[in-house]
C-alpha positions in Angstrom: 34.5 27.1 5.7 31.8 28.0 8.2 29.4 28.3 5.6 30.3 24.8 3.7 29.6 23.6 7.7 25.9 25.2 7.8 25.4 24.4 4.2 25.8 20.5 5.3 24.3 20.5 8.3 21.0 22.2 7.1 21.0 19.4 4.0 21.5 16.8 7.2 19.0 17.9 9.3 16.9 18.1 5.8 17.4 14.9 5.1 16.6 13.8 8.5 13.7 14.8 8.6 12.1 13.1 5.5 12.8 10.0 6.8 9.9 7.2 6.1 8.0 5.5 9.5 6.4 2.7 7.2 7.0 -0.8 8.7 6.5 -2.0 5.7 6.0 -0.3 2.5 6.6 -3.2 -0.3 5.4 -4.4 -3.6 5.2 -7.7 -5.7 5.1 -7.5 -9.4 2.4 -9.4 -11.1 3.7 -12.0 -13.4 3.1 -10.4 -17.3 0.8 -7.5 -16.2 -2.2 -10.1 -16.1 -3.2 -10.7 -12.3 -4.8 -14.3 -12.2 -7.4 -15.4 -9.2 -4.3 -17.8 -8.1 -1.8 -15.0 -7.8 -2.0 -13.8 -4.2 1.0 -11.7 -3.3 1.7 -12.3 0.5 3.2 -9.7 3.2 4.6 -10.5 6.4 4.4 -7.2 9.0 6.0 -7.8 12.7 4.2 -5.1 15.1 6.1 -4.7 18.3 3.7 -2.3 19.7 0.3 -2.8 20.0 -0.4 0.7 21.8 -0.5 2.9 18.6 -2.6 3.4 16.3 -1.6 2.5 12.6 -2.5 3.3 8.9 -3.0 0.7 6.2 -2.8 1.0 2.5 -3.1 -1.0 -0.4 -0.8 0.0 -3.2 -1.7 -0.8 -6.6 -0.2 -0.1 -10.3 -1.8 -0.3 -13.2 -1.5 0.8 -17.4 -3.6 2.1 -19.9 -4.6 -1.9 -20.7 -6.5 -2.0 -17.6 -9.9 -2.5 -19.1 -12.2 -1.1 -16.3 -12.4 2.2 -14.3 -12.4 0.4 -10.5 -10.5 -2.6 -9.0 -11.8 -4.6 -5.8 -9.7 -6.2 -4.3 -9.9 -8.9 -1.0 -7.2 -8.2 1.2 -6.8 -11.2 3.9 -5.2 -10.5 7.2 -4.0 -13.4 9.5 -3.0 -12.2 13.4 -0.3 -14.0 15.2 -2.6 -16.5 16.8 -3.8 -17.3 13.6 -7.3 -15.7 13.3 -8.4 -13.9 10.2 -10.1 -11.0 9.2 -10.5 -10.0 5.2 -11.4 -7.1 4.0 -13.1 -6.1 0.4 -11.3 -2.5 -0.7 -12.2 -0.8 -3.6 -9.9 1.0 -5.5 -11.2 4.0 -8.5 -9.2 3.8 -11.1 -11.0 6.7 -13.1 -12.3 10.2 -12.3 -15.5 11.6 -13.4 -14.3 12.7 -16.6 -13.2 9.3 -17.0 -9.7 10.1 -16.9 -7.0 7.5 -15.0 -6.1 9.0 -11.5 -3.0 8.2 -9.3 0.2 9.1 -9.7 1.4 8.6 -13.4 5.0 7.5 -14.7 4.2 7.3 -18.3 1.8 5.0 -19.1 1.7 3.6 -15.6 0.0 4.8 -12.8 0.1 4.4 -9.2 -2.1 4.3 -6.3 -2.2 4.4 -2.1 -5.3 4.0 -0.8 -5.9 3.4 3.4 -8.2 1.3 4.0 -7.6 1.1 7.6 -7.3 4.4 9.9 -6.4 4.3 13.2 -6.3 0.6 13.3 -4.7 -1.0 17.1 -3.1 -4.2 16.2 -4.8 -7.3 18.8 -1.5 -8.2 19.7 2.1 -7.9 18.6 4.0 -10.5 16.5 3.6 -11.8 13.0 0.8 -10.4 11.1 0.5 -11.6 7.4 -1.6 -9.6 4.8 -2.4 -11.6 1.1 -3.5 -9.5 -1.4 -6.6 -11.2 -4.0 -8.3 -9.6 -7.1 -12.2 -9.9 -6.5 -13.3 -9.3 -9.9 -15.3 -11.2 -11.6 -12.6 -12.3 -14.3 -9.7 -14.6 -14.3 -6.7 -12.6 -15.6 -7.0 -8.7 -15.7 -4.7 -7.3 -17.8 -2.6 -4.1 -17.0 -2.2 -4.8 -13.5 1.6 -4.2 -12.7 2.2 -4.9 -9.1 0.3 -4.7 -6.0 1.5 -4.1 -2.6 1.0 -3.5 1.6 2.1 0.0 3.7 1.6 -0.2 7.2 2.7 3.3 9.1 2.2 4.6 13.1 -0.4 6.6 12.6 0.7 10.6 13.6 -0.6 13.5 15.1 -0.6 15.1 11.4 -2.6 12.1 10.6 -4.8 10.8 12.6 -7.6 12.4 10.7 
């Protein structure tokens, strides 16, 4: 019995400690795999603490149909008292040997990239982010869904 007791609360304390920080860690799909100028996903964050530092990444999925080997793509932030700030991230698709990075599920594959370290929100409240493709073509196939993670940054990774 003792050992069904350990045996539980080492598989607790396991479990406990691969919990997830994110505030938000979400993703739209895009509407047939083909993401259109007029499609921009849109993520509310609420930041009640300004004092930290925080880590931002743009998630992105995308198949085999994806006809190029990068992505850039314009996300727009809007602060509580309704300034904005965008910025243009670019996303490699490809490595060198011009084969499809990421994480791969089949024929999908998936990608996190920060393109904010350390960032200290103005202010807290309602932050928006709106996600737009900044390609120079209407409708780029392959493109599965797109998403915002925003995560305190840690002392494991603050560099």
């Amino acid at each position: 019995m003792k050992a069904k007791l350990s045996l539980l609360i080492v598989l607790f304390l396991g479990l406990a400690a691969c919990t997830d920080n994110a505030i938000i860690d979400q993703n739209i799909a895009i509407k047939n795999k083909v993401w259109l100028y007029e499609q921009k996903p849109l993520f509310p964050v609420h930041i009640t603490n300004k004092n930290i530092p925080y880590h931002l990444y743009l998630n992105l999925r995308n198949s085999i149909d994806y006809p190029f080997s990068n992505i850039f793509i314009l996300v727009h932030q809007q602060n509580p008292n309704k300034t904005k700030t965008t910025y243009r991230v670019e996303v490699k698709l490809v490595n060198p040997e011009g084969l499809w990075k990421g994480k791969t599920a089949g024929s999908i594959f998936s990608h996190q990239v920060r393109f904010l370290k350390n960032y200290q929100f103005p202010d807290t409240g309602k932050y928006s982010f709106q996600l737009e493709q900044n390609m120079r073509i209407d409708g780029i196939n392959g493109i599965s869904d797109v998403g915002i993670r925003v995560e305190p940054a840690t002392p494991d990774t603050i560099n």
